[in-house]
C-alpha positions in Angstrom: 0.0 0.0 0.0 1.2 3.7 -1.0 2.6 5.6 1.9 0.3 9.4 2.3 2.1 12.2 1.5 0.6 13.5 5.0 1.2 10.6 7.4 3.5 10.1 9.9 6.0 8.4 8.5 6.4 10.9 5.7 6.0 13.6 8.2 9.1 12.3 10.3 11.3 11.7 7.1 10.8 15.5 5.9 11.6 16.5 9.4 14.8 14.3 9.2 16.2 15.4 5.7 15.3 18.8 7.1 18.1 18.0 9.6 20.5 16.1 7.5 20.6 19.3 4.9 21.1 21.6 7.9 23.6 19.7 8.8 25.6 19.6 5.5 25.4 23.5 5.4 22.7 24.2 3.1 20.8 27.4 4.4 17.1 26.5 3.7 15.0 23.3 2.6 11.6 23.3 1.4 9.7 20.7 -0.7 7.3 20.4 -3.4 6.0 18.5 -6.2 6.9 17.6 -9.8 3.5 19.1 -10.9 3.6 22.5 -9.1 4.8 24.7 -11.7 2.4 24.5 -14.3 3.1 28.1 -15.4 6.6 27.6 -16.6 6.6 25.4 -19.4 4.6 28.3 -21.6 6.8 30.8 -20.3 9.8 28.8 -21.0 8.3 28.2 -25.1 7.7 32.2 -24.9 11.3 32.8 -23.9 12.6 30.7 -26.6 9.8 31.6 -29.1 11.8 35.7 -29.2 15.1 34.3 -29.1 15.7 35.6 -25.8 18.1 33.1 -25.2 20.5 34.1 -27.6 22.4 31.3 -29.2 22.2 29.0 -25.9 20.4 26.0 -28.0 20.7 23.7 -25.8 17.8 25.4 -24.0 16.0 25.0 -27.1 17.0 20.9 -27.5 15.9 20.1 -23.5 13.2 22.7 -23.8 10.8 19.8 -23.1 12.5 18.2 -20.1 13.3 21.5 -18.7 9.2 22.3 -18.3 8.4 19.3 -16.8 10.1 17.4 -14.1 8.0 14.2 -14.5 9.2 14.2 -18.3 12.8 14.6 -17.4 12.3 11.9 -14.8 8.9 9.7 -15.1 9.1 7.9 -11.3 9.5 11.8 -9.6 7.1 11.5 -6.9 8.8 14.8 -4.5 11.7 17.6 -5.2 13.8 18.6 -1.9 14.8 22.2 -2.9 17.8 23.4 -1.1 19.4 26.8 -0.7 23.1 27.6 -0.2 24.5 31.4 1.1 26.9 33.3 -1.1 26.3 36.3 0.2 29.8 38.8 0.1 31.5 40.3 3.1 32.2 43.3 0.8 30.1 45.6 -1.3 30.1 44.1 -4.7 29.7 47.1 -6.5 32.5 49.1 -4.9 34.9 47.7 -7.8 33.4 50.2 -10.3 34.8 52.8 -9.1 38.4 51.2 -9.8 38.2 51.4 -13.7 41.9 49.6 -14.0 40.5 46.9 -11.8 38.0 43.8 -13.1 34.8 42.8 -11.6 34.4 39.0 -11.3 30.6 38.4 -10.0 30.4 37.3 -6.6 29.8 33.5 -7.2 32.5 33.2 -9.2 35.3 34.9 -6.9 36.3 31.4 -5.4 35.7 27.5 -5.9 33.2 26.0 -8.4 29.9 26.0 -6.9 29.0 23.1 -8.8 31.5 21.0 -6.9 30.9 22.1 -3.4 26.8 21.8 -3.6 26.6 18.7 -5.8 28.8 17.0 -3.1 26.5 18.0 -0.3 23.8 17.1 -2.1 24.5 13.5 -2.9 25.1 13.3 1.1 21.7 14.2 2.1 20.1 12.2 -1.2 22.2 9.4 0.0 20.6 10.0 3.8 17.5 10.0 1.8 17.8 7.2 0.0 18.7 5.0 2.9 16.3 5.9 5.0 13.1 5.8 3.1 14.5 3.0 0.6 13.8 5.3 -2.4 15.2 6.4 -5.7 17.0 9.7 -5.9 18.5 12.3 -8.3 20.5 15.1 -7.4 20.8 18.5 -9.7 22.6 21.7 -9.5 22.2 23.9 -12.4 24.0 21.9 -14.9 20.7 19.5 -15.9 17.5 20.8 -17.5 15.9 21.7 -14.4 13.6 25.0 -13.5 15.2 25.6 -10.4 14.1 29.0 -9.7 10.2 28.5 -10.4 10.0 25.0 -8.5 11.9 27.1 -5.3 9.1 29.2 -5.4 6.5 26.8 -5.3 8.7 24.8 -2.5 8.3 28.1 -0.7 12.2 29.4 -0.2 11.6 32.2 -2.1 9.5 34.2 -4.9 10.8 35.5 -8.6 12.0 38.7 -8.6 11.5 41.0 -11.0 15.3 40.2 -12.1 13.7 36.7 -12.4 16.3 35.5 -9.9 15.1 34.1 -6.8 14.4 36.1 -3.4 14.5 35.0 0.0 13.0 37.4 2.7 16.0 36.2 4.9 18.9 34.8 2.4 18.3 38.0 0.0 19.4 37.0 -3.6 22.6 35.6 -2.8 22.1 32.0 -3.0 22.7 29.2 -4.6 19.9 26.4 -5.8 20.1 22.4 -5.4 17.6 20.4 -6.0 16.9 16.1 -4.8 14.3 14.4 -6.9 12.9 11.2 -4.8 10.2 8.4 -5.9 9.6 8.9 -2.2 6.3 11.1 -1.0 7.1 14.1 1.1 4.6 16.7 1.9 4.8 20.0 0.2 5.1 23.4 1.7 3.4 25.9 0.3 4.5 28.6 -2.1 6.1 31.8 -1.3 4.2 34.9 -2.1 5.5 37.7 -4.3 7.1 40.3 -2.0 8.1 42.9 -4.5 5.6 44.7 -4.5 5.9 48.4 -6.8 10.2 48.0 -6.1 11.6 48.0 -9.4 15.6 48.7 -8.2 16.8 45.7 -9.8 15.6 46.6 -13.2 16.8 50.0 -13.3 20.5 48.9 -12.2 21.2 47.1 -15.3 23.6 48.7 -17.5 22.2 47.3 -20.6 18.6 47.2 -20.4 18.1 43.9 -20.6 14.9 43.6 -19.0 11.8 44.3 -21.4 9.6 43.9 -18.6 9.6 43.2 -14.7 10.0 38.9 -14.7 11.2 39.1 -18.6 15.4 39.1 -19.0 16.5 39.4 -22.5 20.0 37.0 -22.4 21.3 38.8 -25.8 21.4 42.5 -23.8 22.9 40.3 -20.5 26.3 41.5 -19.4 26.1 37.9 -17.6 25.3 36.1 -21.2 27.8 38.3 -23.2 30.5 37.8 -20.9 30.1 34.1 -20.1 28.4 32.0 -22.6 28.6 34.0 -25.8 31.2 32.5 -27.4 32.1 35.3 -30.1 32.8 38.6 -30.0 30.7 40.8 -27.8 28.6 43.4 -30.1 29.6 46.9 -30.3 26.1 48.7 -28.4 27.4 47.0 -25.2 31.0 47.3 -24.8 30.8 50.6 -23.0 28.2 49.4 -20.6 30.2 46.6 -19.6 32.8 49.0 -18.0 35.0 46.8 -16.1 33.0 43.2 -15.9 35.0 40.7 -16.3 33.3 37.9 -15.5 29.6 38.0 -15.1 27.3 40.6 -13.8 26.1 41.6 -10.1 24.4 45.1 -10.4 20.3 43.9 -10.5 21.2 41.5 -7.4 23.0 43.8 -5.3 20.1 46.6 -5.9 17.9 44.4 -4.6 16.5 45.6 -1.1 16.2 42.1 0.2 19.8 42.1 0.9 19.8 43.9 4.2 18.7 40.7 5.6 21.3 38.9 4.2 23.7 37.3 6.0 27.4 36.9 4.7 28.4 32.7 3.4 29.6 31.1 6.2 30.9 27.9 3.5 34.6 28.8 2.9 34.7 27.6 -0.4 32.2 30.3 -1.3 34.0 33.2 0.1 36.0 35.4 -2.2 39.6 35.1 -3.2 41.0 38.2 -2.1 43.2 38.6 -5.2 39.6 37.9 -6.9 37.8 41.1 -5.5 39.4 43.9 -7.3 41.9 42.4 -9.6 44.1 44.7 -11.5 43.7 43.8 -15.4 47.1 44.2 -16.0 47.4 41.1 -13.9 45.2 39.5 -16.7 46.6 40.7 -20.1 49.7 38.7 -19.9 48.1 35.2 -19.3 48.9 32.6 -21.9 46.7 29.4 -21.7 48.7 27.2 -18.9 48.8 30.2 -16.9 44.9 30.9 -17.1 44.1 27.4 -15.9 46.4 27.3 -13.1 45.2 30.8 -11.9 41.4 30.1 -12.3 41.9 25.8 -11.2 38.7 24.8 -9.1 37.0 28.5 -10.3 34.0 28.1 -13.0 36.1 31.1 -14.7 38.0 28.2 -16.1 35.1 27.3 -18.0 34.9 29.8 -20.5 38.7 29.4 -21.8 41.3 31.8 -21.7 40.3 33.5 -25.3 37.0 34.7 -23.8 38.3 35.9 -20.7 41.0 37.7 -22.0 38.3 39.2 -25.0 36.6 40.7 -21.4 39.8 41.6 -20.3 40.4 44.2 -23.1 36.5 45.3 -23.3 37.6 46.5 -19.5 40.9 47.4 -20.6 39.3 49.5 -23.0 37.1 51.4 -21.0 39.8 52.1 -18.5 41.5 55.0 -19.6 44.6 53.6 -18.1 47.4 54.5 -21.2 49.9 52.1 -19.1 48.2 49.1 -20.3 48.3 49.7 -24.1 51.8 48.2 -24.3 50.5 44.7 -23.3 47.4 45.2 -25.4 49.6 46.0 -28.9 51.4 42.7 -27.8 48.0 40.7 -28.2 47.7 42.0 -31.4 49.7 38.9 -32.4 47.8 36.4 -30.2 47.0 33.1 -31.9 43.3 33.7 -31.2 41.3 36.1 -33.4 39.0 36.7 -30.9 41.8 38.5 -28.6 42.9 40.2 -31.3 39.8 41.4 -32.4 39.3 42.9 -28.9 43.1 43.5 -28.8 41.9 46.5 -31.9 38.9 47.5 -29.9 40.6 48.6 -26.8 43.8 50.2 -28.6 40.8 52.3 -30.3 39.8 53.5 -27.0 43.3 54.0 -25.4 46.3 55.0 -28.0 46.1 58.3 -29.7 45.1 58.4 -33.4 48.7 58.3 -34.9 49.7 55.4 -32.8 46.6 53.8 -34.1 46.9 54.6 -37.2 50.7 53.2 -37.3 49.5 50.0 -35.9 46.8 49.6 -38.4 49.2 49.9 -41.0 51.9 47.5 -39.6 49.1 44.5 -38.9 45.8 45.4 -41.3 47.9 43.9 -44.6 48.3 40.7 -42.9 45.1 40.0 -40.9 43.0 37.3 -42.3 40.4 37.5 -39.9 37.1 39.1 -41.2 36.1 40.0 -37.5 40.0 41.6 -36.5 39.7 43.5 -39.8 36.4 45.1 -39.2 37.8 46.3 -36.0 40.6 47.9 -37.5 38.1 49.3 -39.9 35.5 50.6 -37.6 33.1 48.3 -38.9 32.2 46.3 -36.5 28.7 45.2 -35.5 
């Protein structure tokens, strides 16, 4: 005979894994059900429908996975949503102001949050598993899984209008892990909305890339543009990028919610000093061994050197600082056309006009590169 979803026995399990996830260090638990968001699978064919997620296809290829956790996973009777701190010690938008510095986005200033949740999680699914002699699945943001919109109907937080996640006590500085179980765990109920006529996180983004409150637009996203767009970053956007390196902070950190946050007592998640306020220069001589062994166990290794060092000069660009364009007019020779491309970009910004010019003529004749060559032209998009 099935076991209730409200009897004791499944009562005293949730109350256990409640535990168990405390224990590991996750911040908050709450559960639900595979069939509680019934609003996101339209909203997701919407989103893809106006090509607001740029060229991340694969969104597009688990599209119908991703809306439904039952298709992703038939036997999914409950989801154990769990919530991990990040939140800084510092002010994460104090960097700005040091034009010749980079800013790296808060999650990413120390190890791979992938590794240090996914490990947790397999403990308490483990804890799970042997207990109630039940299936499990663990995810953290790697699978086709709706996080954000089944952690609102688990109750640890509402959609903001950044479409992040907020918690009245964690803020927006947390991560997401999810359990999927064949076991039945009661529900909590959903978090209500607690925004209210706040719109602070949409007017902090440098690019506009909200075209309405709950609505992000991933080809204006400094986060997209400076993570998983592969090529070079379009023209309308370099300016507002400023000195982002890595990601983007600004519509989280305006978000009112934070006062009640608390900074991440995990060490793992607390920032690399030498990752707050980085000094690009640091960053313009990296070949490729030295960029893994800088960034090992950081998800900034992800994205390869090319594309870090392509953010690198966007910043470089919009530094002002003349002392760097010596290093930048010796990446005009990097292997990589997308370096060099940037490499043109920033020397546009920084070198006078006849030391431009000069260049131009010295490298122009030998570029093959259609995308280098329409920076050296002006012509790019």
């Amino acid at each position: 005979m099935a076991t209730s979803i409200s009897d004791p026995k499944s009562e005293r399990l949730k109350t256990f894994l409640i535990a168990e996830a405390r224990a590991a260090g996750f911040d908050a638990v709450a559960f639900t059900t595979p069939d509680a968001i019934p609003l996101a699978p339209p909203r997701l064919r919407q989103f893809i429908a106006d090509g607001q997620h740029a060229d991340m296809v694969w969104m597009e290829e688990t599209e119908e996975r991703r809306a439904n956790p039952s298709v992703l996973w038939p036997e999914v009777r409950s989801i154990m949503m769990l919530a991990m701190n990040y939140a800084p010690e510092h002010d994460p938008l104090a960097v700005h102001q040091k034009r010749n510095c980079g800013a790296i986005s808060v999650y990413a200033q120390n190890r791979d949050y992938h590794d240090v949740i996914k490990g947790r999680l397999k403990h308490v699914a483990s804890r799970l598993a042997a207990r109630a002699g039940k299936d499990v699945k663990v995810f953290v943001d790697t699978a086709p899984v709706m996080e954000k919109p089944l952690a609102e109907a688990a109750g640890l937080g509402w959609q903001g209008k950044h479409t992040n996640l907020v918690s009245r006590t964690l803020g927006s500085w947390f991560f997401l892990g999810s359990i999927f179980t064949t076991a039945e765990i009661p529900p909590d109920e959903p978090e209500k909305d607690h925004c209210g006529s706040c719109r602070a996180c949409l007017d902090a983004c440098p690019t506009n890339a909200f075209p309405a409150p709950r609505r992000i637009d991933a080809r204006r996203c400094i986060s997209y543009l400076t993570i998983e767009n592969k090529g070079t970053i379009p023209l309308e956007f370099r300016k507002a990028i400023g000195n982002r390196i890595y990601g983007c902070d600004d519509c989280l950190a305006a978000c009112p919610w934070n006062k009640f946050a608390q900074a991440a007592n995990e060490l793992k998640l607390k920032a690399r000093e030498e990752l707050i306020a980085p000094r690009l220069a640091n960053f313009l001589a990296m070949d490729d061994p030295a960029f893994r062994a800088f960034f090992s166990g950081s998800p900034i290794k992800r994205i390869g050197r090319d594309r870090f060092l392509r953010n690198v000069l966007i910043a470089s660009g919009n530094s002002g600082d003349t002392s760097l364009v010596p290093q930048i007019i010796a990446l005009l020779n990097d292997a990589a056309p997308l370096v060099r491309a940037m490499a043109v970009w920033a020397l546009r910004q920084l070198a006078d006009a006849p030391t431009f010019a000069a260049l131009r003529n010295a490298h122009f004749a030998d570029e093959t590169d259609a995308d280098v060559q329409a920076e050296w032209l002006g012509e790019s998009n």
